[in-house]
N, C-alpha and C positions, 0 to 999 in steps of 0.2 A: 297178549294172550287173550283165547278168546273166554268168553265164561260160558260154560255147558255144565248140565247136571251129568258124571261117567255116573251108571250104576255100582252096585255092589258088587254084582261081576266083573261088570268090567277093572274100576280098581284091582279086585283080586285077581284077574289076567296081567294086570300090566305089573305088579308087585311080582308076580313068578315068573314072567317073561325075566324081571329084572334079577332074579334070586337065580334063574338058572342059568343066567350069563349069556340071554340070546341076544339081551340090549343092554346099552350102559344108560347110567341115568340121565346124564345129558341128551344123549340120542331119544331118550323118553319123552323127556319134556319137552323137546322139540316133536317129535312124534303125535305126542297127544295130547299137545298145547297146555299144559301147565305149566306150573312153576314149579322149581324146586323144593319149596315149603311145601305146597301140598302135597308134592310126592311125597317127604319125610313126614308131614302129618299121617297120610294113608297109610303108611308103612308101620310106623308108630303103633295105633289104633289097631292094625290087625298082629301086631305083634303081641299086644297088651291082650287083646280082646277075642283076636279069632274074627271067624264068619259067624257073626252074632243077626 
């Protein structure tokens, strides 16, 4: 995988891409080169936290 800084938008695009079923998370992380951890980290945090 590569390492890139996604922004705060972008995360929050790819978490409702995933929340409204236009992509699976595998297809994600292939998509937009993470891993799985970080996607459930991202998830996590704006689940906890919101658009802070």
């Amino acid at each position: 995988m590569h390492t890139r800084k996604h922004t705060a938008s972008e995360k929050l695009a790819i978490i409702q891409e995933i929340a409204n079923g236009h992509i699976g998370v595998m297809a994600a992380t292939q998509k937009f080169s993470i891993t799985k951890t970080t996607l459930a980290k991202w998830r996590r945090r704006y689940g906890v936290y919101g658009l802070k």
